[in-house]
C-alpha positions in Angstrom: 138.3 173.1 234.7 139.5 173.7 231.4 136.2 173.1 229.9 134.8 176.7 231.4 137.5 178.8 228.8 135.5 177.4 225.9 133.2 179.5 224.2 130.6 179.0 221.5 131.4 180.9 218.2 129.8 180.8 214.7 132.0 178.5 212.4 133.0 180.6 209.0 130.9 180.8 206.5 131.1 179.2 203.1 130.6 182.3 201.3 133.2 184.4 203.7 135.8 181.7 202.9 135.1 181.9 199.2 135.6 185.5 199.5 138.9 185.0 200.9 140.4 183.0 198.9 140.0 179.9 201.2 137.7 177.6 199.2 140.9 175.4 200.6 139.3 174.7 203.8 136.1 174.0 201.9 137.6 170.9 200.6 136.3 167.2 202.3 139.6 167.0 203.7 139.1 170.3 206.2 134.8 169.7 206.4 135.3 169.4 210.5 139.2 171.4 210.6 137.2 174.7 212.3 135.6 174.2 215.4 132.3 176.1 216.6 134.4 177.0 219.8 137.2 179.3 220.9 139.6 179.3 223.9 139.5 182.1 226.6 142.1 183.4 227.8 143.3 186.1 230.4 145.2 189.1 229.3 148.0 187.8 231.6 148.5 184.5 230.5 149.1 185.9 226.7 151.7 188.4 228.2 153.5 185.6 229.6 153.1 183.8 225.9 154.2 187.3 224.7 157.4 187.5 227.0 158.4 184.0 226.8 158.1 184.2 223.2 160.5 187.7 223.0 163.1 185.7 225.5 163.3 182.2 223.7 163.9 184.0 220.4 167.2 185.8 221.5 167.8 182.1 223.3 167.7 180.4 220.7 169.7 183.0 218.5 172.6 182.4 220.8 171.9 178.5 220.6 172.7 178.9 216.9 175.5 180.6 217.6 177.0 178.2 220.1 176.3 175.6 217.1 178.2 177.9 214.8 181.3 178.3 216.9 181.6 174.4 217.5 181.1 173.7 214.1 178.5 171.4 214.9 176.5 171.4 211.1 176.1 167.9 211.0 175.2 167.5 214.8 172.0 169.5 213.6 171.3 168.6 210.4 172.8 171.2 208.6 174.1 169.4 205.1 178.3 170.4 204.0 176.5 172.5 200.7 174.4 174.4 203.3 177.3 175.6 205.9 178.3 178.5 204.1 174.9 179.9 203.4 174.0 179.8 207.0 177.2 180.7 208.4 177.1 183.5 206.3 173.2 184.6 206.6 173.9 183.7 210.8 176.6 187.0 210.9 175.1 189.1 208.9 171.5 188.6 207.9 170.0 188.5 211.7 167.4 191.5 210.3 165.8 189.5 207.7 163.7 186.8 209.7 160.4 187.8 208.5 158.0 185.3 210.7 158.3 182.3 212.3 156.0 180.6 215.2 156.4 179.2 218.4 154.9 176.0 219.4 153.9 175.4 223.2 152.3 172.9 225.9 150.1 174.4 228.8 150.4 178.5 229.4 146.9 177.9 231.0 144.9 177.4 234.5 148.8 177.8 235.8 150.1 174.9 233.9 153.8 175.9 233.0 154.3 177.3 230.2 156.9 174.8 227.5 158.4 175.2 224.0 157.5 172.5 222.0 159.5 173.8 218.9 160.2 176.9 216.8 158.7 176.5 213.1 161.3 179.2 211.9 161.3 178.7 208.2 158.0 178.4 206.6 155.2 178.7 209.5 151.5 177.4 208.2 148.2 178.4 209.6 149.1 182.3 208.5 145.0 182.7 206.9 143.3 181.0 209.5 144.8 183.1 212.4 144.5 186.2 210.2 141.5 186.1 208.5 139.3 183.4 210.0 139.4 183.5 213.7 139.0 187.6 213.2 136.1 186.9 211.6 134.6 184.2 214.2 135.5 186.7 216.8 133.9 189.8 215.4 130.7 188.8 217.1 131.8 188.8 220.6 132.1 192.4 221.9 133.2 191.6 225.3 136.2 190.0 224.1 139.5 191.0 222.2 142.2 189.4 220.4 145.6 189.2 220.3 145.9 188.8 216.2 148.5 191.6 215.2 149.7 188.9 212.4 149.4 191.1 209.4 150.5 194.4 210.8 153.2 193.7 212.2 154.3 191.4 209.0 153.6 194.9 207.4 156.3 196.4 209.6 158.6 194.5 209.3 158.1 194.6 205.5 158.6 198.1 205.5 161.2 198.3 208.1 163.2 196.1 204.8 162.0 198.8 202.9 163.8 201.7 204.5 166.8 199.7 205.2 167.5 198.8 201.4 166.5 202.0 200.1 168.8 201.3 197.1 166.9 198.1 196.2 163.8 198.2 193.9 160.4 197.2 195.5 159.3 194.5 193.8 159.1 191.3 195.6 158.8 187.2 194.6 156.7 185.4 196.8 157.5 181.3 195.8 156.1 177.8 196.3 156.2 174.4 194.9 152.6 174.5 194.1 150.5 173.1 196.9 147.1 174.6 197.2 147.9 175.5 201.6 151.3 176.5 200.7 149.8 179.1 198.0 147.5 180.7 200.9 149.8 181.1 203.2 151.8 182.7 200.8 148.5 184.8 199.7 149.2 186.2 203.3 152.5 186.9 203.2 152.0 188.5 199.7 149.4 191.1 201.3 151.5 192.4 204.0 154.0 193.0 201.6 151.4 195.5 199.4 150.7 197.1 202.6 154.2 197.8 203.3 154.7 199.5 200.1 156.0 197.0 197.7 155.3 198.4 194.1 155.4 195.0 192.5 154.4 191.6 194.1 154.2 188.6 192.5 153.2 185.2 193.2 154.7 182.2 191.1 155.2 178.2 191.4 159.4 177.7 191.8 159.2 176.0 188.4 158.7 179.4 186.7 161.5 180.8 188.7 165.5 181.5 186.9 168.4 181.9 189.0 171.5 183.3 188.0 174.6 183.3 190.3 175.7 186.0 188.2 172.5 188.1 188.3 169.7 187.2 190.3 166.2 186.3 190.2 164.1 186.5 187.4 160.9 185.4 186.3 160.0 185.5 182.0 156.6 187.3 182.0 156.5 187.5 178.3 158.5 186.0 175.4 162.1 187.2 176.6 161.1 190.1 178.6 162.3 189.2 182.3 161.6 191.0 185.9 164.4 191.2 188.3 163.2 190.8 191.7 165.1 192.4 194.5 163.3 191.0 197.1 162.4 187.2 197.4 160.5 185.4 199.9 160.4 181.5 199.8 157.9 178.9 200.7 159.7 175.9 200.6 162.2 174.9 202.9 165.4 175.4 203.1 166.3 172.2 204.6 164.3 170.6 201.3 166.3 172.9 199.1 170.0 171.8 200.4 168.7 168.1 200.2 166.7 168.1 197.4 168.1 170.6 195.0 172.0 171.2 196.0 172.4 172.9 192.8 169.7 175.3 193.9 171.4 175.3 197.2 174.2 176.8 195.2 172.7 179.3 193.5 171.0 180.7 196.1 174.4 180.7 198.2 176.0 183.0 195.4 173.0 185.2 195.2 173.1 186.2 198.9 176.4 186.7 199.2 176.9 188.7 196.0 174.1 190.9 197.4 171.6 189.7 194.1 169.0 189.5 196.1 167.1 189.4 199.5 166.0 186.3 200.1 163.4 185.5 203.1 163.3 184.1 205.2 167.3 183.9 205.9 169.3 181.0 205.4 169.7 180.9 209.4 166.1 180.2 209.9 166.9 176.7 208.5 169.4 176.3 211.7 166.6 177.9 214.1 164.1 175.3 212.8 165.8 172.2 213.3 165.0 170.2 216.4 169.0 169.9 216.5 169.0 173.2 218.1 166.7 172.1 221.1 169.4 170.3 222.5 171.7 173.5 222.6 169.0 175.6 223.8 168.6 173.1 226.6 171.9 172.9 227.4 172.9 176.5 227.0 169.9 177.2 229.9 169.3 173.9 231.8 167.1 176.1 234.5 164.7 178.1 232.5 161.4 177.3 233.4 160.3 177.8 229.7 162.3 174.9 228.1 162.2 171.2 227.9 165.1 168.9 228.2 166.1 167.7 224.9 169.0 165.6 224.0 170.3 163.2 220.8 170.2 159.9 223.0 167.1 158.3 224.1 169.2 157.2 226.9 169.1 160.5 228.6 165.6 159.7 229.6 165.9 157.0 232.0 162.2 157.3 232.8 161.1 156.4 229.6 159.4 159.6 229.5 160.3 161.3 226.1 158.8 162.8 222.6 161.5 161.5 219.6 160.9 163.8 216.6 162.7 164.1 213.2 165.2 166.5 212.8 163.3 168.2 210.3 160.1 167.0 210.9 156.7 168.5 210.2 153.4 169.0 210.6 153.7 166.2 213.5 154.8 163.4 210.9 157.4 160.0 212.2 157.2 161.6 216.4 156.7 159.0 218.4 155.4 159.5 222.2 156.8 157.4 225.3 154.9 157.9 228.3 157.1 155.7 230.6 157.3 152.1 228.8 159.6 151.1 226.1 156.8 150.9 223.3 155.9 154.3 222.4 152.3 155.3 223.6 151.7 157.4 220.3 153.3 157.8 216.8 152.7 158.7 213.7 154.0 158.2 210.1 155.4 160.2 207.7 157.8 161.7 204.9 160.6 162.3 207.4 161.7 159.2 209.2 165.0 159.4 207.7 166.2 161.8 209.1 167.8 161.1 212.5 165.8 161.9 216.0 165.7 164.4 218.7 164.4 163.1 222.1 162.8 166.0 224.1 161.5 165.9 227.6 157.7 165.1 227.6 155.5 168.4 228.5 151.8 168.6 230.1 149.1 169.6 227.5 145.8 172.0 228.9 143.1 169.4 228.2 139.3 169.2 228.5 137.2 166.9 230.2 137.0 164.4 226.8 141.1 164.2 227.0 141.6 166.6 224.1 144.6 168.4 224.2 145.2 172.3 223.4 148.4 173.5 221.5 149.0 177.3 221.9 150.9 179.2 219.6 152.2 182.3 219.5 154.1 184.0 215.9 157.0 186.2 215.4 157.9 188.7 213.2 160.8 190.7 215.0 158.3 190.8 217.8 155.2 188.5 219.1 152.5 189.2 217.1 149.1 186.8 217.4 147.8 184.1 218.9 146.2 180.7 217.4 145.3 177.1 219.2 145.4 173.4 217.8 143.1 171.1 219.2 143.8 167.5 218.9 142.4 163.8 220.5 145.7 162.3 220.5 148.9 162.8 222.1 150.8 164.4 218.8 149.0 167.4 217.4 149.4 166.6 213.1 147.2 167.8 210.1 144.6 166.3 211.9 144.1 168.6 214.1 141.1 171.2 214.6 142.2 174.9 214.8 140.7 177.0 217.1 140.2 180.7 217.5 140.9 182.8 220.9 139.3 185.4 222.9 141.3 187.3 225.4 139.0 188.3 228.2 
């Protein structure tokens, strides 16, 4: 029973998250987001994780090409000001996806092992799986992790590095100002240091100029300006092309006029729309590692279906139906209008209580660690508890 994988760990401390950086989690909000206990598992079951994960990344690369050679933008979401950023980035920018995460049901006690969805833009939960299920582990000798997150960030940082060895090393880490988006940015910014970056800054987008003719600056002083070579973005791209088309723009001439480097790549806005589950599906109806997905409801005749956002996250405006024609679950959100994916309902690991457990595994041009989602619903949202691992 599932129950017998969890073990008892020491929830982090106050001062260990202050000395992180992550009074965040200290907040009322988060008081029960860490549980006291983490999920075992065996050192084969996160080799299948890690070898599902290496296959559906080049499956879903060729899914976004099949959408590129049909010319299906709007089929997944992809706005007329976006196309020829991530048409462009699609041919020719395949080396710059820094990290993304894969999202799965089961993988555990031999329940088969299902992609949920690929958060390929800009993946959360970077500090807890770094830094605080390391450190709720570090007490349990007999067991080992598999938490490469940072070091293999680092490489791929410095594999950037030597490729662009004409570029300067500084680097722009952005966000829009929210407190979670400016940790997991923290994260992002210390792999970078590691890799050799001489410069890295952190700054709020407001603060940020963009010239199509030049690039990327930020005014440190009373008009004294740094150039940034490198730039790695925490907002989305999807809200960028919807939001801020004239943005869109810029950042369209700035990439192709080789201004700047911009992570993660414009293609990672194709890779993270549920659009491109439907392609995936249909491109490999027989892989035991994907879930029918489709854009009609009616596809489902068993009433048996998860309808998501195209651009959904966190879990907001999913509905789940369960067999009946009222869904069993939903949730709300800032999202609904966008239109809806239908994907083939997949079995969760649960306990004894009903609680279901949502593995994930991140990327960065290989797998590279490990973190669970615990949740007493059907949808895992912001409300659910994150959980550490122990690989035994």
């Amino acid at each position: 029973m599932f129950d017998d994988r969890l073990e008892f760990v020491d929830l982090p401390s106050k001062k260990f998250l202050k000395k992180q950086g992550l009074s965040f989690f200290l907040e009322e909000d988060n008081e029960d987001y860490f549980t006291d206990e983490a999920v075992v598992l065996f050192k084969a079951e996160v080799e299948a994780f890690k070898a599902a994960s290496e296959q559906l990344y080049k499956q879903l690369i060729a899914a976004a090409k099949e959408v590129a050679q049909q010319g299906a933008w709007e089929r997944v979401g992809i706005p007329e000001n976006a196309v020829e950023l991530v048409q462009y980035s699609l041919a020719n920018e395949s080396h710059l996806h820094l990290l993304g995460r894969f999202d799965f049901a089961g993988g555990m006690d031999n329940m088969p092992l299902k992609l949920i969805e690929f958060n390929a833009d800009t993946c959360s939960l970077m500090p807890e799986t770094a830094y605080v299920q390391a450190e709720q582990s570090a007490k349990k000798r007999k067991f080992r992790q598999f938490n490469q997150l940072i070091p293999q960030m680092t490489a791929s940082f410095k594999n950037l590095l030597n490729r662009y060895p004409e570029k300067y090393p500084n680097l722009l880490l952005m966000h829009m100002g929210h407190e979670e988006d400016q940790i997991n940015t923290e994260v992002v910014a210390a792999a970078a240091r590691k890799a050799g970056f001489s410069e890295v800054h952190i700054m709020r987008l407001e603060h940020v100029i963009f010239s199509e003719d030049e690039g990327v600056f930020v005014e440190i002083s009373a008009n004294n300006y740094n150039k940034y070579d490198f730039v790695y973005k925490m907002i989305p791209w999807e809200f960028i092309a919807y939001e801020e088309p004239e943005l869109m723009r810029l950042l369209t001439q700035i990439v192709k006029k080789d201004l700047a480097i911009v992570l993660n790549p414009a293609f990672s806005m194709l890779l993270q729309s549920k659009g491109i589950l439907k392609y995936l599906s249909d491109l490999y109806p027989n892989d035991s590692n994907i879930l029918k997905a489709s854009f009609t409801a009616s596809d489902f005749p068993d009433l048996r279906y998860a309808r998501k956002p195209m651009f959904g996250r966190v879990g907001e405006n999913v509905q789940i139906f369960t067999g009946s024609s009222s869904p069993a679950s939903t949730t709300d959100g800032d999202f609904g209008h966008f239109p809806s994916v239908y994907q083939e309902l997949a079995e969760f690991n649960a306990d004894e209580d009903g609680d279901i457990y949502q593995p994930s595994m991140y990327w960065s041009n290989a797998p590279c660690a490990l973190c669970i989602r615990r949740r007493d619903d059907l949808i895992v949202d912001d409300d659910a508890e994150f959980m550490s691992h122990l690989v035994e």
